[in-house]
N, C-alpha and C positions, 0 to 999 in steps of 0.2 A: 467460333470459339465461345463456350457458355462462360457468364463470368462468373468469378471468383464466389464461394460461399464461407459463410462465416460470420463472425465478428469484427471489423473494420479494425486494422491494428490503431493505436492511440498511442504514438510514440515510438522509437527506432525499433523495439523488439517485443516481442509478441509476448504475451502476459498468458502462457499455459504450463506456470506452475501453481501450485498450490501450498497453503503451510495451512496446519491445524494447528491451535493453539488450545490450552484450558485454561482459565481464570478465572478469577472469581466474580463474585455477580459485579461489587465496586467496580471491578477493573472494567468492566464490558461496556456498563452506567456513563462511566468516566470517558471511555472510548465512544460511544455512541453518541456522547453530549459533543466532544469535541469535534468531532463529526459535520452535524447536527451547525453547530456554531460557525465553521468556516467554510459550510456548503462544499466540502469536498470528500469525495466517496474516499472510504475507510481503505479502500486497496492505496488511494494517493497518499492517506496520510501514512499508513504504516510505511509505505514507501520512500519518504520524507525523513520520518524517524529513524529509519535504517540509513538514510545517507548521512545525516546530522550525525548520527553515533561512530558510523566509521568514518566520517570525516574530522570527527575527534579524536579518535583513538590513532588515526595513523599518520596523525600531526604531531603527534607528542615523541614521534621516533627520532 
């Protein structure tokens, strides 16, 4: 049996979607720094901030 090719998954499910986003040059600067700052790849933080947001949002119901 050959093994497995790819990407080694990094947590319960497999990271093969994509978002495109536009913004502006600040907002990218801003994201990059914060980045940059807590030594964690920009797919973990945006990933972060999307749980932070609906972790707020659907505590308020």
């Amino acid at each position: 049996m050959s093994p497995r090719t790819g990407r080694p998954l990094l947590g319960e499910e497999p990271k093969n979607k994509q978002i495109a986003l536009r913004v502006t040059e600040t907002t990218r600067k801003k994201f990059d720094e914060c980045s940059e700052i807590t030594g964690k790849s920009k797919t973990n933080l945006l990933e972060e901030m999307v749980d932070e947001l609906h972790d707020r949002l659907t505590k308020k119901k």
